[in-house]
FIDREN-716755 format. One record per residue (C-alpha): z, x, y. Coordinates in steps of 0.1 Angstrom, whole numbers, padded with zeros to 4 digits, always signed. Layout:
// residues N
ZXY;...
***
This chain:
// residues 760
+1121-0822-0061;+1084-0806-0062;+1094-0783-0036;+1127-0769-0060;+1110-0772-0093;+1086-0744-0091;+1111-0720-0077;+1134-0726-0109;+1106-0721-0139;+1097-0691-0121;+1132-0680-0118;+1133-0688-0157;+1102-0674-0165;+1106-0638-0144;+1136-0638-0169;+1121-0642-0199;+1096-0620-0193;+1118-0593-0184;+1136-0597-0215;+1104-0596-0235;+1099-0562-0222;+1121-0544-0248;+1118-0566-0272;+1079-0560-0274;+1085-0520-0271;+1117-0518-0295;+1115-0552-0318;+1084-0539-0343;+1114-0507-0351;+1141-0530-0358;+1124-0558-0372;+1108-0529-0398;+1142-0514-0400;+1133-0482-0390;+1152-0458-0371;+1157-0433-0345;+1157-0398-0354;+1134-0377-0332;+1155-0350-0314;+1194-0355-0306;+1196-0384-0327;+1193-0363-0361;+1205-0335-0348;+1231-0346-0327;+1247-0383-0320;+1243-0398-0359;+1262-0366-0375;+1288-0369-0345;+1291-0405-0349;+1297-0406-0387;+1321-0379-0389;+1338-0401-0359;+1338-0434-0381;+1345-0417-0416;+1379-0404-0402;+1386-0436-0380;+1384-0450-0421;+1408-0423-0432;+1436-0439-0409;+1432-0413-0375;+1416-0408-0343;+1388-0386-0346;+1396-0360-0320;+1383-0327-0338;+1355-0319-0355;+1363-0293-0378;+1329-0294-0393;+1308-0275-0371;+1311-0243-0345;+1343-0236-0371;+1361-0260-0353;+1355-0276-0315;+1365-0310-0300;+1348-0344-0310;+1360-0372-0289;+1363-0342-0257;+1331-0338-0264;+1314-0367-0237;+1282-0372-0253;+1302-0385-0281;+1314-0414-0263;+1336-0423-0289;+1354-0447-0264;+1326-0464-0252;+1329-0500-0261;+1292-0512-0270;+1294-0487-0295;+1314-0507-0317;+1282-0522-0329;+1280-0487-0349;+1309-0497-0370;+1288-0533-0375;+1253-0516-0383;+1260-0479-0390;+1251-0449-0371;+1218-0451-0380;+1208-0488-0371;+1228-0494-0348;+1216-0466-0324;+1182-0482-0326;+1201-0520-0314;+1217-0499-0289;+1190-0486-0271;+1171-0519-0266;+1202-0537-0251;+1205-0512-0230;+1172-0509-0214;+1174-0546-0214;+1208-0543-0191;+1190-0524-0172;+1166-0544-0166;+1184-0576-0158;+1213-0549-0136;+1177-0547-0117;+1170-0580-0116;+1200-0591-0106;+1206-0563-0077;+1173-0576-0059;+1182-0607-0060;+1219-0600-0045;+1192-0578-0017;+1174-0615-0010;+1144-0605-0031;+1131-0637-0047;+1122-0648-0087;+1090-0624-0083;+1105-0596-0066;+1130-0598-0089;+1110-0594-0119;+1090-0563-0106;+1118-0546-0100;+1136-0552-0135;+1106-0544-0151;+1098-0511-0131;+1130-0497-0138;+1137-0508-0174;+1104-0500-0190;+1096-0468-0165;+1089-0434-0178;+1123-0419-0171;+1138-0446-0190;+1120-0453-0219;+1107-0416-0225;+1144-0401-0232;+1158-0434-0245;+1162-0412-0279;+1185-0387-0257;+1212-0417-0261;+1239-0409-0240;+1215-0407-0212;+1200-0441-0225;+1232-0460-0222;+1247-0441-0190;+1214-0446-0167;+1217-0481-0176;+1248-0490-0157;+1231-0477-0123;+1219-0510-0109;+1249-0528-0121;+1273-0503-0100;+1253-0510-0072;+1252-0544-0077;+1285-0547-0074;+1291-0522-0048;+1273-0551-0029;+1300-0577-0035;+1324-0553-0020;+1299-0548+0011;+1293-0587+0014;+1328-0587+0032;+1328-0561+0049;+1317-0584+0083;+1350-0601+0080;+1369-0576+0068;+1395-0602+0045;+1423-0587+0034;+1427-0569+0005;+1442-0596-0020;+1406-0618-0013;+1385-0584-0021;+1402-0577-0053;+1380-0591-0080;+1351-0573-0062;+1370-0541-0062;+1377-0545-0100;+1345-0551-0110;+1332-0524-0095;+1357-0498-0112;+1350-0515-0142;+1315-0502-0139;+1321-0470-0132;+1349-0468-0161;+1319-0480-0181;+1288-0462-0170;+1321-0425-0170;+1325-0438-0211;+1287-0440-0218;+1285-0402-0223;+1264-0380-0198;+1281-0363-0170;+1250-0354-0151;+1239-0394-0146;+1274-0404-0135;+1275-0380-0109;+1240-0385-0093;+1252-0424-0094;+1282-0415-0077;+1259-0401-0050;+1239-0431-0050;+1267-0451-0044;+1277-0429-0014;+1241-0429+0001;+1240-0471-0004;+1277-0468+0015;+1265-0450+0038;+1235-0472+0046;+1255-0500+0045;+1276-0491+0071;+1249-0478+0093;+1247-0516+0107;+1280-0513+0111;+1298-0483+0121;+1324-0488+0134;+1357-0471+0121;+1379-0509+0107;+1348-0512+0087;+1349-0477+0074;+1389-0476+0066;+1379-0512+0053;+1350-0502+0033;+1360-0470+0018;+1398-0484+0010;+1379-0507-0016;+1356-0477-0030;+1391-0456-0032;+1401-0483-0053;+1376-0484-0074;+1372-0452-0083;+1408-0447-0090;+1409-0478-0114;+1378-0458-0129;+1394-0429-0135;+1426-0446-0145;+1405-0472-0173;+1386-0441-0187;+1415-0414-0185;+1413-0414-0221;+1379-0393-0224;+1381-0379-0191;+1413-0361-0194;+1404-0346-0229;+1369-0337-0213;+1377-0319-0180;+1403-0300-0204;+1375-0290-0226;+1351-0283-0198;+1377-0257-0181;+1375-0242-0214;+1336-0245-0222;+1306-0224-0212;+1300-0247-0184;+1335-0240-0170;+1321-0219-0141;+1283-0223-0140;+1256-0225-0160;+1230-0197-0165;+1206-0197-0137;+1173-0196-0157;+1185-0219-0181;+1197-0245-0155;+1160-0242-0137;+1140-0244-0167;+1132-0280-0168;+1119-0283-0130;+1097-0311-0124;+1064-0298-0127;+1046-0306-0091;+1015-0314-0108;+1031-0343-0127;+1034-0362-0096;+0998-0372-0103;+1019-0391-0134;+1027-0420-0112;+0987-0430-0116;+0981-0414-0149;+1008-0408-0171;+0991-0394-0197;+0971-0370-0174;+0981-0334-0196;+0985-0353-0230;+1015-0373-0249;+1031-0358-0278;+1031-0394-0289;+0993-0388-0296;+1000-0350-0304;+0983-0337-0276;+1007-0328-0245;+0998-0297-0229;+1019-0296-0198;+1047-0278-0183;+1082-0279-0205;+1083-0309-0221;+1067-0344-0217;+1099-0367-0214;+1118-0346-0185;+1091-0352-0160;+1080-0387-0170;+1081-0409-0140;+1061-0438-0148;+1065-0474-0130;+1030-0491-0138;+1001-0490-0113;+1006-0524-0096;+1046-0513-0087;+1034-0481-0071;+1010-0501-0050;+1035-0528-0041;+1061-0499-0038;+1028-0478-0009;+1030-0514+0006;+1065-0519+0011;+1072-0485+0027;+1046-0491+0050;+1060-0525+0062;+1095-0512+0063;+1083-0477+0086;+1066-0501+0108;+1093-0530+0117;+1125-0524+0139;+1157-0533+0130;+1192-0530+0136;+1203-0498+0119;+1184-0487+0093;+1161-0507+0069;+1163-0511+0035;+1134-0498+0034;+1137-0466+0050;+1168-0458+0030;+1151-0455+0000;+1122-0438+0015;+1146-0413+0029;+1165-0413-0010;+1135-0407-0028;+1120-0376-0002;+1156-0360-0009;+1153-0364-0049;+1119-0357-0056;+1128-0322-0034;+1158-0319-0055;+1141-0327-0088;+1110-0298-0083;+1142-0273-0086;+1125-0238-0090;+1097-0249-0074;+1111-0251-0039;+1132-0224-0026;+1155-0260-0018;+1173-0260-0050;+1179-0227-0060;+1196-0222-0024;+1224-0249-0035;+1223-0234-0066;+1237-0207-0054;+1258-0222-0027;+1265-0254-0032;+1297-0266-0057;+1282-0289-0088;+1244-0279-0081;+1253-0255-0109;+1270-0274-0138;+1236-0292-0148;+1205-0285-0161;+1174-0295-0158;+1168-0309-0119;+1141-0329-0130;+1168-0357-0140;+1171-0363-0103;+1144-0386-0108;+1165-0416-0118;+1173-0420-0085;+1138-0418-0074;+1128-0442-0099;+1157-0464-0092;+1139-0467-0055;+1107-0470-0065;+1116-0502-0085;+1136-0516-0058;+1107-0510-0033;+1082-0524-0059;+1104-0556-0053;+1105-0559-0016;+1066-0551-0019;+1057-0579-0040;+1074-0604-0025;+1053-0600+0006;+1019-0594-0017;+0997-0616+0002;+0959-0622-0005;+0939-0600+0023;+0917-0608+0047;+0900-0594+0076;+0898-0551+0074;+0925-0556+0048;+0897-0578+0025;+0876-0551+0031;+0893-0519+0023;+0905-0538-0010;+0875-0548-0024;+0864-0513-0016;+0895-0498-0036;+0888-0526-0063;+0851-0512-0068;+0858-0474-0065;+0885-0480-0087;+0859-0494-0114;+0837-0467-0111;+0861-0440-0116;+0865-0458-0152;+0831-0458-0160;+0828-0425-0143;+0851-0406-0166;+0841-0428-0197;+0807-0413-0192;+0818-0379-0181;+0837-0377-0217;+0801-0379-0233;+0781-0358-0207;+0804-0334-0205;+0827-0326-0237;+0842-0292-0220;+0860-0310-0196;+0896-0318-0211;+0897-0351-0232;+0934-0360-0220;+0920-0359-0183;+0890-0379-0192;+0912-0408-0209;+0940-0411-0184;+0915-0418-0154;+0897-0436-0175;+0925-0459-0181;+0942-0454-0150;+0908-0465-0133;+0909-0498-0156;+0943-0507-0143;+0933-0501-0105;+0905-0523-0109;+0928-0552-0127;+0959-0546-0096;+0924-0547-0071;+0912-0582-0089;+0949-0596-0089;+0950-0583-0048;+0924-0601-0045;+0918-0634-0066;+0954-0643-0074;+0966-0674-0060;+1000-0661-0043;+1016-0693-0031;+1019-0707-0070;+1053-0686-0081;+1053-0690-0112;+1009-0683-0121;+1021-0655-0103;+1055-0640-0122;+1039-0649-0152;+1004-0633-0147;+1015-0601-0132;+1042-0603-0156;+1022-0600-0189;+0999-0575-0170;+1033-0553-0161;+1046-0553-0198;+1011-0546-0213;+1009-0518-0187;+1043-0503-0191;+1047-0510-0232;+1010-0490-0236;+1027-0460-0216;+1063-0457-0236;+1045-0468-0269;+1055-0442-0297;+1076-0421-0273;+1105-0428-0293;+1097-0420-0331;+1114-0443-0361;+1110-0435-0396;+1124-0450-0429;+1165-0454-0425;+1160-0430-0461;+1154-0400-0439;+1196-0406-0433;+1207-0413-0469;+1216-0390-0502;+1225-0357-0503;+1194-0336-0496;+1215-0299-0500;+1231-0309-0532;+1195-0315-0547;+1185-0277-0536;+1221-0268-0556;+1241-0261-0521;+1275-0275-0527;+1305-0257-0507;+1338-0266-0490;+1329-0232-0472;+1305-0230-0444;+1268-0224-0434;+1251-0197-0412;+1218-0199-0395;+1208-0172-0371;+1199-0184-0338;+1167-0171-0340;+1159-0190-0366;+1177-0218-0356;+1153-0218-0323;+1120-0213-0341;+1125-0240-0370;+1136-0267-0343;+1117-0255-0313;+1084-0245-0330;+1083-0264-0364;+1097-0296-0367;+1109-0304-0328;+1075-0292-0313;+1073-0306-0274;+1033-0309-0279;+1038-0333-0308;+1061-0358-0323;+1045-0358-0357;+1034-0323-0370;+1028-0337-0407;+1058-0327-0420;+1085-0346-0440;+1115-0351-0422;+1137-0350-0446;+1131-0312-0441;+1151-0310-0413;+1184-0321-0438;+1167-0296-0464;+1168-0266-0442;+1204-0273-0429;+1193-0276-0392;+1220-0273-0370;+1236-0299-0365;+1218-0317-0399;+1241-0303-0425;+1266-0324-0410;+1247-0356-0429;+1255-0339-0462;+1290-0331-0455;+1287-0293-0450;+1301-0274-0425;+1286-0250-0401;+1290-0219-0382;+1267-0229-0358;+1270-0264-0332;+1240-0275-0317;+1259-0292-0283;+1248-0287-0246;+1288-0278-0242;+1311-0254-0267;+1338-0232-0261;+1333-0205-0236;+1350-0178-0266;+1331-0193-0293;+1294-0187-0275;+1307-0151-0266;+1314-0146-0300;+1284-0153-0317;+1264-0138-0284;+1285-0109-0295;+1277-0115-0336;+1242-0117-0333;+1248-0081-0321;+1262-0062-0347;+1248-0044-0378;+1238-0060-0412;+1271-0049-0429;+1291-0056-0402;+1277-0089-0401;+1283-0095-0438;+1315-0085-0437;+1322-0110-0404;+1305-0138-0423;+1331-0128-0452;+1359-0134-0433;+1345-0167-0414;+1342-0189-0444;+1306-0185-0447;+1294-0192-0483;+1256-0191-0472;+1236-0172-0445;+1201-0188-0443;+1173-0166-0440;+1140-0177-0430;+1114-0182-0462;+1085-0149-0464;+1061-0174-0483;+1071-0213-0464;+1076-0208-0426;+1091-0240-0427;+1115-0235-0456;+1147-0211-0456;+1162-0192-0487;+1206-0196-0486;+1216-0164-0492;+1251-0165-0516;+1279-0147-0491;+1309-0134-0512;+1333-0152-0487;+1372-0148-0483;+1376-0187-0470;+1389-0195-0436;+1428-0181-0444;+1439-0148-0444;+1467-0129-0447;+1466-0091-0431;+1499-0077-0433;+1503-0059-0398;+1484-0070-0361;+1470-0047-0330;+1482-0063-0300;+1457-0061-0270;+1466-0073-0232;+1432-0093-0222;+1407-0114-0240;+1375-0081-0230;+1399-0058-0255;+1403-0083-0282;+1362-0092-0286;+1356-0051-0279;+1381-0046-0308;+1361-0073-0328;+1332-0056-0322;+1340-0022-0326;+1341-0022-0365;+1373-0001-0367;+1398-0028-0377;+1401-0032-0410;+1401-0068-0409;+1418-0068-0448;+1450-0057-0436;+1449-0061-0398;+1444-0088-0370;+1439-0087-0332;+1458-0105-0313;+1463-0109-0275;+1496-0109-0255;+1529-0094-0264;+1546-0088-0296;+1576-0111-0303;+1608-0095-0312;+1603-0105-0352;+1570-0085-0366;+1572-0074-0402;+1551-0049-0418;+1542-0071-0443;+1520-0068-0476;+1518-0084-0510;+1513-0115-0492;+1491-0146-0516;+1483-0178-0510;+1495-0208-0532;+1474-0237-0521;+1452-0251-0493;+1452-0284-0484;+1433-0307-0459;+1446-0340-0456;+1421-0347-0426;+1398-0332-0404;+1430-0327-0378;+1454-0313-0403;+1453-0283-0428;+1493-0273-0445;+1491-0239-0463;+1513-0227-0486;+1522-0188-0486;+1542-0165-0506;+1548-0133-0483;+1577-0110-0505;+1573-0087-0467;+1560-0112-0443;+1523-0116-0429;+1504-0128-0402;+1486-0158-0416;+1452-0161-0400;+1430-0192-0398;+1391-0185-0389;+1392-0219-0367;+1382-0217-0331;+1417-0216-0313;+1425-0246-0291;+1452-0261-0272;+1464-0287-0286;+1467-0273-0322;+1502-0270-0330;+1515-0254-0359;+1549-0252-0383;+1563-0230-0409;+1585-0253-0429;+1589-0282-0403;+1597-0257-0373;+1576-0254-0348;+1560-0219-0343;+1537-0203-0314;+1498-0197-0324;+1483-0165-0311;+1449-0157-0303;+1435-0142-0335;+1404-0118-0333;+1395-0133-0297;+1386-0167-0310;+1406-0176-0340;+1444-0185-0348;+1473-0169-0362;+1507-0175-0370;+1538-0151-0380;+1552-0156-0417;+1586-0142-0427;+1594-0127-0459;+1593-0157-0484;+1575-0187-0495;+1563-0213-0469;+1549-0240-0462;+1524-0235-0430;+1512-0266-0414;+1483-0272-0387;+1481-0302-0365;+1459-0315-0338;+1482-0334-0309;+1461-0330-0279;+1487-0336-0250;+1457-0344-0228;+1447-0374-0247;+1480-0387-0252;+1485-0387-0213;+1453-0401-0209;+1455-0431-0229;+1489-0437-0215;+1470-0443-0183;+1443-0461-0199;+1468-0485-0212;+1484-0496-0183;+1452-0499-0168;+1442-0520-0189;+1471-0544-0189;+1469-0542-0151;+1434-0554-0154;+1441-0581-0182;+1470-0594-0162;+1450-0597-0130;+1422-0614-0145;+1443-0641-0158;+1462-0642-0131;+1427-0649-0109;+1418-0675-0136;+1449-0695-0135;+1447-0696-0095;+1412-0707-0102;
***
């Protein structure tokens, strides 16, 4: 009984700890009720999310958003994640609070997915602990937990892996396939879940993670029953995944074939968030070229990309454990040596324009160029850094010998390289203050791992977990503290353009110029989180996407992926002439261009537009073969687009050369439907200014009718002589079909679990 008892409370107490983690770095924001609003979750994810939960109220799915880039898909859009289940506790809380309860139960999952994956890997309580704590609270994690999708997605990485394992746990016997089954479901239940989270880019380099630990797996075992045995399982899995999520997936792949993305991303854009070599130095001193948290980050790019973070005492145990694992012989390869291998690749991957590496697959190599910023391959490298921190600590032993020796050496070098730099700061004011803190501090934590090396008692378990527990979270909780800023929950409420006297069911226009300087240079400035102003501002100057809180629409959609036509349209905009612009604007919906403000750089003056509203009705249309003659026709200036429209493909067999046309009423029942009434003595072309796509389906008086391609982005439909009734509806075929499959598997799942319990 003494022998078991400490090796529970330690289990119990590596726990606890672990949990505290987030709750120390989150709990003072919720328990203030502040909330996030820094970045993407103003500008972004809150405005996406309450247009998504004030039309689930009005009785439909909330498939389109018709509020912003004059029309583009919502729930297609993946960093939505509309049909990700935890984010039910947004209808609960609210957008705005419940983002903030979000975050910290996920970087909590990820810690205990940690904690549990090491100790599936034989890692005991301590081990365990070091690794959940490493990942959870590291750099990467907690510096972009604002950047929510990638919050929630990263999350799920240890638990895929975790229970990849239970699959691989067989694989020696080889059962068949009935026995396997709940393994195999749990594991595409994973991947449904991490797919429904919302960012592309951290699914896939799981995926690859998964097929590296596969691979290693079978590397003690490679023989070709286990691989048809192995791989029949992951098959599986990833089918169920696809099937359970088929709902978002379906609509998304049809909205990526159709987006800017859908061939590759611009070159320089994709490389411009390369991890910065010199950041490497961040694994000692993460602080080393300034925080915007303390407004002083002076780096490369931003702070949060290349933020790689694990605590001082994990990169030591982490040094440790590779050189153990290099040094010992075992049957295939080491666990050890995988991740060594895993983290070489990534970190080569993640200095992307640095290395002549990436750009090559750039160039060559298929999915290398639907992503930006490489340095986001450092999950993985993090994820193996925690995971070696484990293994590392559970063989931290006291030294002795030339070991004893080298560590108290380390222990007092490390000491004076805090009271070096402490002094230099003084004696030397020139040299940069950032560098002078961060060694400073880093050289304080060196000298604390040196004392624990050496005066910790190692054989008490749970002295230890708790000990070098409390010294991990103070460690890791100083780094990530005010990397994610809250504020007031006021910042969301009211109506901030209605009290400047902008009040429209038209639309909004910001240049992006403007639209880059405000956010990029003003109020989203990468050197500091706080530049003094109030942030209401950002509603007050209609920031893309911020006009969304006040219920006005926008020309302009602040979102990593829009329709190809609609960002060749505005490229092409931006383009033309002041008049012609006006006159575009006009026939857009736009009730306000805003200008930027001669006497308030940070203020902006709406400048009235006399606008036409979204319908038209020219009487006659110039048919053009390809979608390069419709936007030169656009941009050419010699339509007159009063009485004519451009359309692509052939004419039908009914055209009238209408006039006289009116418009009776304009109604919007929802953000999926709009019913026009016309009265066309001649006939017309009735042309909406809403970004064509499929899906849309449109009626004159209940029969169906084909929508053209209007002015290369837009919609049209033909009107015969008469009065009519025009409707507009949103009936995505590819999110029918996908929930279809969703459904059944679902009940396939549902039936198999309770089929498994009843056996049980």
């Amino acid at each position: 009984m003494r022998l078991i008892m400490p090796k529970v409370e330690a289990k119990r107490l590596s726990f606890i700890i672990l949990l505290l983690g987030p709750l120390l770095l989150f709990g003072p924001m919720l328990v203030r009720g502040e909330v996030l609003f820094w970045g993407t979750p103003m500008l972004q994810f809150v405005p996406w999310q309450r247009l998504a939960l004030e039309t689930l109220r009005q009785g439909e799915i909330p498939l389109w958003n018709s509020m912003l880039g004059m029309g583009a898909p919502l729930l297609a859009n993946l960093q939505s994640a509309l049909l990700y289940p935890p984010n039910l506790l947004l209808w609960l809380f609210g957008p705005e609070n419940g983002n903030g309860y979000l975050v910290t139960l996920h970087v909590l999952f990820a810690g205990v997915g940690m904690l549990l994956l090491g100790r599936k890997l034989g890692l005991g309580a301590f081990g365990q602990m070091v690794a959940g704590i490493t990942f959870s609270l590291s750099g990467y994690m907690v510096a972009r937990a604002w950047f929510i999708s990638i919050n929630h997605t990263a999350a799920w990485l240890p638990w895929i892996l975790l229970c990849a394992e239970q699959v691989f746990d067989r694989m020696e016997q080889r059962p068949a396939f009935k026995q396997t089954l709940p393994a195999s479901i749990g594991l595409g239940l994973t991947l449904a879940m991490q797919w429904l989270a919302g960012h592309a880019q951290t699914s896939w380099y799981s995926l690859l993670m998964l097929g590296g630990w596969t691979l290693w797996r079978l590397s003690k075992d490679f023989r070709r029953d286990s691989i048809r045995w192995v791989l029949a399982r992951l098959l599986f899995a990833g089918v169920l995944a696809l099937i359970l999520s088929a709902a978002q997936l379906l609509p998304t792949l049809e909205y990526l074939s159709l987006s800017q993305r859908a061939s590759s991303l611009d070159r320089e854009f994709a490389l411009t968030y390369s991890f910065w070599p010199w950041r490497i130095l961040g694994f000692l001193f993460p602080n080393l070229f300034g925080n915007p948290a303390n407004g002083d980050y002076w780096g490369y790019g931003n702070f949060w990309e290349d933020a790689i973070y694990i605590g001082i005492l994990p990169i030591l145990f982490g040094l440790a454990s590779l050189w153990r694992g290099l040094r010992k012989s075992d049957n295939g390869v080491s666990l050890e040596r995988f991740l060594l291998l895993t983290s070489g690749v990534t970190i080569l991957l993640a200095l992307g324009k640095n290395t002549p590496v990436f750009p090559f697959l750039f160039d060559h190599i298929p999915t290398f160029n639907l992503f930006q910023a490489p340095a986001r391959w450092n999950l993985l490298l993090i994820f193996c850094l925690a995971l070696l921190a484990g293994s590392g600590a559970e063989r931290w032993l006291t030294p002795s010998g030339r070991g004893l020796y080298w560590t108290r050496l380390f222990t007092a070098g490390s000491g004076v390289i805090a009271i070096a730099t402490y002094l230099g700061l003084r004696l030397m004011p020139q040299v940069e203050t950032t560098f002078v803190r961060s060694m400073a501090v880093g050289g304080i934590l060196l000298t604390i791992s040196g004392l624990l090396t050496l005066f910790l008692p190692k054989d008490r378990i749970s002295l230890k977990v708790g000990i070098v527990g409390t010294f991990l979270l103070v460690d890791l909780i100083l780094a990530g503290q005010g990397l994610n800023p809250a504020t007031d929950p006021s910042v969301y409420e009211g109506n901030i353009l209605a009290e400047r006297g902008i009040v429209t069911d038209q639309r909004l226009y910001m240049p992006s110029a403007l639209e880059q300087r405000l956010k990029f240079e003003e109020t989203h400035r990468f050197d500091v989180f706080d530049p003094g102003i109030e942030w209401e501002t950002v509603r007050r100057i209609a920031l893309p996407n911020a006009s969304l809180l006040d219920g006005i629409a926008s020309v302009n959609n602040f979102d990593p992926m829009v329709p190809e036509r609609y960002a060749a349209f505005l490229e092409a905009f931006e383009t033309l002439g002041a008049s012609q612009q006006e006159a575009w604007l006009s026939w857009m919906g736009v009730a306000y261009r805003i200008s930027p403000d001669p006497e308030n750089q940070l203020d902006v003056i709406f400048e009235p537009v006399v606008t036409q509203g979204r319908v038209h009705l020219p009487a006659q249309a110039v048919f053009v073969e390809s979608p390069d003659q419709a936007l030169d026709q656009v941009i050419s200036g010699k339509v007159d687009l009063e009485t004519r429209v451009i359309l692509e493909g052939e004419m039908p067999n009914s055209a009238w050369a209408g006039g006289g046309a009116k418009i009776l009423a304009v109604n919007e029942p929802g953000p999926q439907e709009l019913e026009i009434s016309v009265d066309a003595p001649n006939g017309s072309w009735l042309v909406l200014a809403d970004t064509w796509y499929p899906g849309w389906k449109a009626s004159v008086d209940g029969m169906q009718t084909r929508i053209f391609r209007a002015n290369y982005l837009f919609r049209a439909v033909a009107v015969p002589p008469g009065t009519h009734h025009v409707a507009f509806q949103y009936r995505p075929m590819s999110f029918l079909l996908g929930s279809v499959l969703s459904l059944i598997g679902l009940v396939g799942v549902t039936t198999t679990g309770l089929l498994c319990y009843r056996k049980n």
